[in-house]
C-alpha positions in Angstrom: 56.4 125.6 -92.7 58.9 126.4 -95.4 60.5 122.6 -95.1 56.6 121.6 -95.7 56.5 123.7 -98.6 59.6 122.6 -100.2 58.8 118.9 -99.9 55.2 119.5 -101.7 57.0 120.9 -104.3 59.4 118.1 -104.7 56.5 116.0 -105.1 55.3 117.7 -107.3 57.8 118.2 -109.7 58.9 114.4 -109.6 54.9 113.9 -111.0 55.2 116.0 -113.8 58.4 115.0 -114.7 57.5 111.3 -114.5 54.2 112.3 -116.4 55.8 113.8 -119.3 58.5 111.3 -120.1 57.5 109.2 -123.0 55.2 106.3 -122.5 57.5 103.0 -122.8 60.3 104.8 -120.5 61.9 102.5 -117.8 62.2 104.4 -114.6 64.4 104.0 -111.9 64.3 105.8 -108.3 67.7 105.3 -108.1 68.1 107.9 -111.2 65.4 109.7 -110.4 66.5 110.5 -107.4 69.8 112.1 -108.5 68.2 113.9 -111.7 65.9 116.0 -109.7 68.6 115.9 -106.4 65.8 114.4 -104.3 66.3 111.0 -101.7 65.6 108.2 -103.0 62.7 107.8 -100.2 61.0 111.0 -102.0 61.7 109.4 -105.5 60.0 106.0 -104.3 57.2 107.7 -102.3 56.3 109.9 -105.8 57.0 106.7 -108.4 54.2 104.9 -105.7 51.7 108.0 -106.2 52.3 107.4 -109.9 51.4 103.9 -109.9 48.1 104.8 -107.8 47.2 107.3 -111.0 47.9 104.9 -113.5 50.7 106.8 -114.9 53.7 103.8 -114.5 53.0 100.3 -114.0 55.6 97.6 -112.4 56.4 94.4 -113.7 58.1 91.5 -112.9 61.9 90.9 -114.3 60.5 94.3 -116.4 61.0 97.3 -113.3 58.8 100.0 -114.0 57.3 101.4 -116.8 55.8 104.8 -117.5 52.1 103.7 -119.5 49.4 105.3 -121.1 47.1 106.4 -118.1 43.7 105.0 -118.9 40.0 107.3 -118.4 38.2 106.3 -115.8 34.8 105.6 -117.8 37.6 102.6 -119.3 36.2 100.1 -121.6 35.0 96.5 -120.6 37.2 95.5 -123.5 40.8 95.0 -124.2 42.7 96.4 -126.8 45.5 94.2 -129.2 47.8 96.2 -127.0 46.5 95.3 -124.0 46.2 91.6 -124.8 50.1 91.7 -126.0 50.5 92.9 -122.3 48.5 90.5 -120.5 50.2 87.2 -122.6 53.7 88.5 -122.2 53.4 88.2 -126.3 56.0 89.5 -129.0 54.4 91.7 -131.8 55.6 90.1 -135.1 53.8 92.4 -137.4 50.9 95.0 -137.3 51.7 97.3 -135.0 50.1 100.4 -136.1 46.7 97.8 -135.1 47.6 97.2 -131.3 45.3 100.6 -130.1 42.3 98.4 -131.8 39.5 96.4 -129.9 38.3 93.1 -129.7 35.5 92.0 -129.2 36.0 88.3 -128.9 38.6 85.6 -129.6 38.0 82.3 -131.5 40.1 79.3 -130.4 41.5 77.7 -133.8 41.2 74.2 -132.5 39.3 73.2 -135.7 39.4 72.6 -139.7 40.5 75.9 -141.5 36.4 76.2 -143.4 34.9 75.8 -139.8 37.4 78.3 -138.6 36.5 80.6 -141.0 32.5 81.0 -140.1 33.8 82.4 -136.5 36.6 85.0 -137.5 35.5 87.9 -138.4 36.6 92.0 -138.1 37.4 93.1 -134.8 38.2 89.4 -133.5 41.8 87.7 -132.4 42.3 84.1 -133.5 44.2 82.2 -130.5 46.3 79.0 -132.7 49.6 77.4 -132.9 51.8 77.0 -135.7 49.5 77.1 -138.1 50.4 79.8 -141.4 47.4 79.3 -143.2 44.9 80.1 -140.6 47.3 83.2 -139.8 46.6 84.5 -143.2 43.2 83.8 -142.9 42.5 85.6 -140.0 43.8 88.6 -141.5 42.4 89.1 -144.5 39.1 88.7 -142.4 40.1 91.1 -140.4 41.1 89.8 -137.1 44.0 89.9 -135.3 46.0 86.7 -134.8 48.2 85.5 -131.4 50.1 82.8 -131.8 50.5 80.3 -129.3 53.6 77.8 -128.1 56.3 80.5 -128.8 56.0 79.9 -132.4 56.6 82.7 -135.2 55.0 83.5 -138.6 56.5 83.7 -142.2 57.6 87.1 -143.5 54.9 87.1 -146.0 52.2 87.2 -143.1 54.2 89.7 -141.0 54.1 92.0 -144.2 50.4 91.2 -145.0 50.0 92.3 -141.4 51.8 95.4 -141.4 49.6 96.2 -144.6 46.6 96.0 -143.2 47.3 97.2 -139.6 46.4 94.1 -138.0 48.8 93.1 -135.3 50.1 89.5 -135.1 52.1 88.8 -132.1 53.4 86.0 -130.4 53.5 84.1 -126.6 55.3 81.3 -125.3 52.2 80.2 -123.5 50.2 77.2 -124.2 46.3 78.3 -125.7 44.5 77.2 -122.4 46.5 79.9 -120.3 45.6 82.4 -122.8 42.5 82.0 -122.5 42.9 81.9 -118.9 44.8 84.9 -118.4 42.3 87.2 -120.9 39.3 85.8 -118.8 41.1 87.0 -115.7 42.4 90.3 -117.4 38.3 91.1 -118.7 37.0 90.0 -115.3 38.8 92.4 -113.6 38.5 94.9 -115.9 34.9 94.4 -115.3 34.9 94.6 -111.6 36.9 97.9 -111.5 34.4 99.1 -113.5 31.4 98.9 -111.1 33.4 99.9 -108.2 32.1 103.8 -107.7 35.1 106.1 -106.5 34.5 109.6 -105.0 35.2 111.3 -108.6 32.5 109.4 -109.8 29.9 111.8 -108.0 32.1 115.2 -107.3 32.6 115.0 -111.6 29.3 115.9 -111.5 28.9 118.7 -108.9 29.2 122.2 -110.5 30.9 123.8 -107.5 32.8 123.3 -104.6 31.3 125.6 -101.7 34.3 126.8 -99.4 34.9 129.5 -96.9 38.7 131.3 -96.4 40.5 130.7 -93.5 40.2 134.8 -93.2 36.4 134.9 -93.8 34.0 135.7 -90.3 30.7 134.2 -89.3 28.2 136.7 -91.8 30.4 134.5 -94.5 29.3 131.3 -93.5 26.1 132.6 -92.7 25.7 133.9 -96.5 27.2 130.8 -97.7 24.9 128.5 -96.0 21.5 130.5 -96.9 23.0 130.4 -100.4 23.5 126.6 -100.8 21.1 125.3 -97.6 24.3 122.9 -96.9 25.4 123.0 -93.1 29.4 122.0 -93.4 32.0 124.0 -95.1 35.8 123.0 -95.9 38.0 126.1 -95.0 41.2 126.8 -96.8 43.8 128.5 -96.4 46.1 131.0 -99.1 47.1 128.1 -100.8 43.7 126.3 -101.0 44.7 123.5 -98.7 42.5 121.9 -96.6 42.8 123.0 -92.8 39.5 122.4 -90.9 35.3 122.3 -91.7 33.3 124.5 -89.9 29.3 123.5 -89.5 26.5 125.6 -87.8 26.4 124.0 -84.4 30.3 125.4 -84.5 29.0 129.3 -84.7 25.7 129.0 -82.9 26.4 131.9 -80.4 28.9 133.8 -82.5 28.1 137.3 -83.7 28.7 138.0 -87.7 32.4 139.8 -87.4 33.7 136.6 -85.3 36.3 135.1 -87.5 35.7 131.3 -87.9 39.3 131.0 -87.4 39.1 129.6 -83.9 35.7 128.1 -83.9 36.4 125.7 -86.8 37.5 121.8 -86.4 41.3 121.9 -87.6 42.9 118.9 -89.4 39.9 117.3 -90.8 39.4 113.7 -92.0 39.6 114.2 -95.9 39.5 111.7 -98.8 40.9 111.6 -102.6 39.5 111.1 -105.7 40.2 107.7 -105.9 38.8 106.3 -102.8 35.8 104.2 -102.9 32.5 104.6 -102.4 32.0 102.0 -99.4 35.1 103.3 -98.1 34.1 107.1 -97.6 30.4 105.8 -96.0 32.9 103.5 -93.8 35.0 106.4 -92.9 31.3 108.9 -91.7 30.2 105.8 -89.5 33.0 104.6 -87.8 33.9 108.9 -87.0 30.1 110.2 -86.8 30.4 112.5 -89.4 28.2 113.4 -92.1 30.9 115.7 -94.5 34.4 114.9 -95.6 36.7 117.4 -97.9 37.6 115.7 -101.1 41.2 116.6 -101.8 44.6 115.8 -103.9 47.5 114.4 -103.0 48.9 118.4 -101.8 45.8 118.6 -99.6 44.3 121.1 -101.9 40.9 121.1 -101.8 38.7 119.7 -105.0 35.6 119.5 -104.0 33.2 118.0 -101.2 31.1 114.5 -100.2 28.0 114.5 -97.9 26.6 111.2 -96.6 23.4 111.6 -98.7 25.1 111.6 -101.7 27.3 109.0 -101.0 24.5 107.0 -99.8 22.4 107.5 -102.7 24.9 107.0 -105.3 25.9 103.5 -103.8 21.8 102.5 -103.9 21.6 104.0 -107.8 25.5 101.7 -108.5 23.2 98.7 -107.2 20.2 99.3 -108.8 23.0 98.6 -112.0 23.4 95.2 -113.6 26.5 93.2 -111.9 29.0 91.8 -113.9 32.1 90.7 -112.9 32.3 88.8 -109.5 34.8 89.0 -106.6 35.7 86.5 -104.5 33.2 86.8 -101.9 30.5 86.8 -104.4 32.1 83.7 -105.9 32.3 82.3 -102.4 28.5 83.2 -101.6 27.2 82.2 -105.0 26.7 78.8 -104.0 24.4 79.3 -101.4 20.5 79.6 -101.1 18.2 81.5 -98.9 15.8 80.2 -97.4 13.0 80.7 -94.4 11.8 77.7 -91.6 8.1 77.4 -90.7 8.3 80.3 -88.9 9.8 82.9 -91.3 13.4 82.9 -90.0 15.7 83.0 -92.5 19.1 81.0 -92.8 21.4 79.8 -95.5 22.3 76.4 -96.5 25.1 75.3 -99.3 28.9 73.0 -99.7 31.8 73.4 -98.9 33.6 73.3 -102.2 37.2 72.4 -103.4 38.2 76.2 -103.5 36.8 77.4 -100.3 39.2 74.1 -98.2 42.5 75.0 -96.5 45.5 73.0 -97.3 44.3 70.4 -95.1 41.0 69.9 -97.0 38.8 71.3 -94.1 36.9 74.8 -95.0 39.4 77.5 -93.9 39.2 80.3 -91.6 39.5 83.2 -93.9 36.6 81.6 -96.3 34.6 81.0 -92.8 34.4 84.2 -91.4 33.7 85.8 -95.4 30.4 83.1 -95.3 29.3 84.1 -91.6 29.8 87.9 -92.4 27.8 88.2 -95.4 25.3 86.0 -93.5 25.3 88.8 -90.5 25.3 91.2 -93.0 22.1 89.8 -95.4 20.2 88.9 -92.2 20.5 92.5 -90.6 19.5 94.1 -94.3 16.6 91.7 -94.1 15.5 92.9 -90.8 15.6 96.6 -91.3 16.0 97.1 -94.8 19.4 99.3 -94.0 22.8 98.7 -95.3 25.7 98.1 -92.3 29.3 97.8 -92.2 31.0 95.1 -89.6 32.2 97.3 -86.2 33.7 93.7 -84.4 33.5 90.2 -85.1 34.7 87.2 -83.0 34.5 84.0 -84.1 34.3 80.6 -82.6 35.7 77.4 -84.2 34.2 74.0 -82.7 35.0 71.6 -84.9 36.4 70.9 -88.5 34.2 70.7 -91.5 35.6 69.1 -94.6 35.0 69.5 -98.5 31.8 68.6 -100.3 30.3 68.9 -96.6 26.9 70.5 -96.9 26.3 73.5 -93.8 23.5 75.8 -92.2 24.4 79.6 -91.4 21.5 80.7 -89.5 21.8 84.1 -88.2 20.3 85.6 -84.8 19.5 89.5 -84.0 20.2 89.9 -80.5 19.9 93.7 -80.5 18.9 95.9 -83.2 19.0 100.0 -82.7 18.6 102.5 -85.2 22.3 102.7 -85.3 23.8 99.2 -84.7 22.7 95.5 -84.8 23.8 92.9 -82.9 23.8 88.8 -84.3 25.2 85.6 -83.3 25.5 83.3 -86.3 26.0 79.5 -85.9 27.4 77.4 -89.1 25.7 73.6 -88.3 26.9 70.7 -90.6 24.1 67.4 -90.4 22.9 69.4 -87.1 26.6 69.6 -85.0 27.8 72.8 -84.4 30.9 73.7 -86.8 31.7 77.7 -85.4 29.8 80.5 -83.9 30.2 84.4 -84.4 29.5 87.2 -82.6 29.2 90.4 -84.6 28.0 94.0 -83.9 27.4 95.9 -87.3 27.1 99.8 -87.7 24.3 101.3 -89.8 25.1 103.4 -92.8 22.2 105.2 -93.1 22.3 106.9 -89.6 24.4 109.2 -88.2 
């Protein structure tokens, strides 16, 4: 127990000390290891735990870097700083501007007086070697990022520094800075709309607990207090060592301790998990309460499946912005019912979706005939699932700009699981078949 101990405190103190060293430090394991006489393993396992918190970042031919960490309510937009970042740029002037935002950028493809209706405060002006529109983009407020790996003259550098806008420079051509910015909001975007754990125990007053010391007329009290059935129990140090629920102290009188009736070494989740992943974690285990805890295993606070449950409905009920790749991939496909009501999908197989051989490929095919399984069983029962096995059958090849049918079957459907088998059919030939069982959510 003490070697436990020691190595939670080593972990620790490796997270402060990387927390409170100056944002812009390198760090190396190698020396961070022999500063705080720790093995490297330690050193690497706590930089890792960092990174997860947003407190270093690590970049190619850079290493890593300890960073400002970023709220989780984050912006949808970038800052001068974060732009400078994303480009790989070289601030020229302005620097005392880079914590600004935009909230565009204007390409400066055109003539300088048609350039100059689109700049305005708060924008960056994307352009090559090109002075006067660098001035001109200043003095209307915007910042200015000069493509090509070209530089400035001293009298814009200083014009910048005066008026806190930054200029800064890349070696990249204007079409990858646009492309990279896209990618950069996009993700930004998507991060955004994914709900972690914090997202709903933020906004719980209290976390309801019982000691590791406390008896049955404790839990007993605590649960006519709150009406809630489950209970994290802790121990002197507030770490998480077993839940204890009411079918667990049914037949026990009130001065039974609930030391040796409760259900040691729980399944627990952080702060940062997702969402889907906790509602994952109750259906696949059959549980309906999971201890929310930090990286020590102390506890925080607590998730039911009813909150989790109803805070992934509310995230959905939200406008979407920001697509992944399965929503990319899915995007080009319709829904649609035959003569009798039965519902199936029809779309093409586009350039992105092919393998290196042209044909669609296996990873994109089993994302098309899973979201299929998964629409067709929401459609049937109006639940949400999660995929519990999948095997899929390939027949025969199906090349680009092909069109193809998904048409799901329910072969069984419980209140807890759902059956399919989905065929993909390309001009009415069989291309693969799946067999999928899914899980329900919403029941325990």
């Amino acid at each position: 127990m003490e070697g436990h101990e020691e190595s939670v405190t080593k972990h620790e103190q490796l997270l402060q000390h990387i927390e409170g060293l100056k944002v812009g430090t390198k760090i190396s394991v190698r020396k961070l290891a022999k500063s705080l006489a720790v093995s490297e393993g330690t050193a690497y396992r706590a930089v890792k735990e960092a990174e997860n918190l947003g407190l270093v970042i690590t970049k190619e031919r850079i290493g890593t870097v300890r960073v400002e960490k970023k709220p989780r309510n984050i912006s949808d937009q970038l800052s001068f700083h974060d732009v400078v970042e994303i480009v790989e740029g070289n601030v020229l002037g302005g620097g005392e501007g880079l914590n600004k935002t935009l909230h565009k950028y204007v390409i400066g493809a055109m003539k300088i007086d048609a350039m100059a209706r689109y700049i305005d405060a708060g924008s960056l002006l994307i352009v090559g070697n090109r002075e006067n529109t660098h001035s001109l983009a200043l003095e209307q407020g915007a910042g200015v990022l000069i493509t090509g790996g070209f530089g400035t003259s001293r009298e814009v550098k200083a014009l910048a520094d005066r008026l806190s806008l930054p200029i800064f420079s890349t070696r990249h051509d204007t079409f990858t800075v646009a492309s990279m910015i896209n990618r950069a909001l996009f993700d930004r975007l998507i991060k955004k709309k994914i709900m972690l754990v914090e997202d709903i125990v933020s906004t719980k007053p209290r976390v309801n607990m019982l000691k590791v010391t406390s008896n049955i007329s404790d839990y007993d009290q605590l649960s006519l207090e709150t009406g809630q059935q489950h209970f994290p129990v802790v121990d002197e140090w507030n770490r998480v060592i077993g839940i204890i629920s009411r079918k667990d102290v049914e037949e026990l009188s009130g001065d039974h301790s609930i030391e040796k009736c409760l259900t040691r070494h729980p399944i627990t989740v952080g702060m940062q998990t997702s969402l889907a992943s906790a509602a994952q974690i109750m259906v696949w285990e059959g549980i309906d309460f999971l201890p929310v805890v930090d990286r020590n295993r102390k506890l925080v606070s607590s998730v039911t499946r009813r909150e989790v449950l109803q805070a992934m409905r509310d995230a959905r009920n939200q406008p979407q912005l920001g697509e992944t790749f399965e929503h990319l991939m899915w995007n080009g496909f319709a829904e649609e019912r035959d003569e009798v009501g039965k519902l199936f999908f029809h779309g093409m197989v586009t350039p992105q979706m092919s393998s290196d051989l042209g044909t669609i490929s296996h990873g994109v095919l089993t994302s098309l005939m899973t979201q299929a399984g998964l629409r067709a069983a929401k459609d049937m029962s109006g639940g949400d699932y999660v995929v519990d096995n999948l095997t899929n059958y390939f027949v025969r090849p199906v090349q680009i700009e092909n069109p193809i049918v998904i048409t799901p079957f329910v072969l069984e459907m419980s209140r807890r699981a759902c059956k399919l088998e989905i065929v993909m059919t390309h001009q009415d030939h069989l291309v693969s078949k799946t067999i999928m069982t899914l899980q329900s959510i919403d029941h325990a």
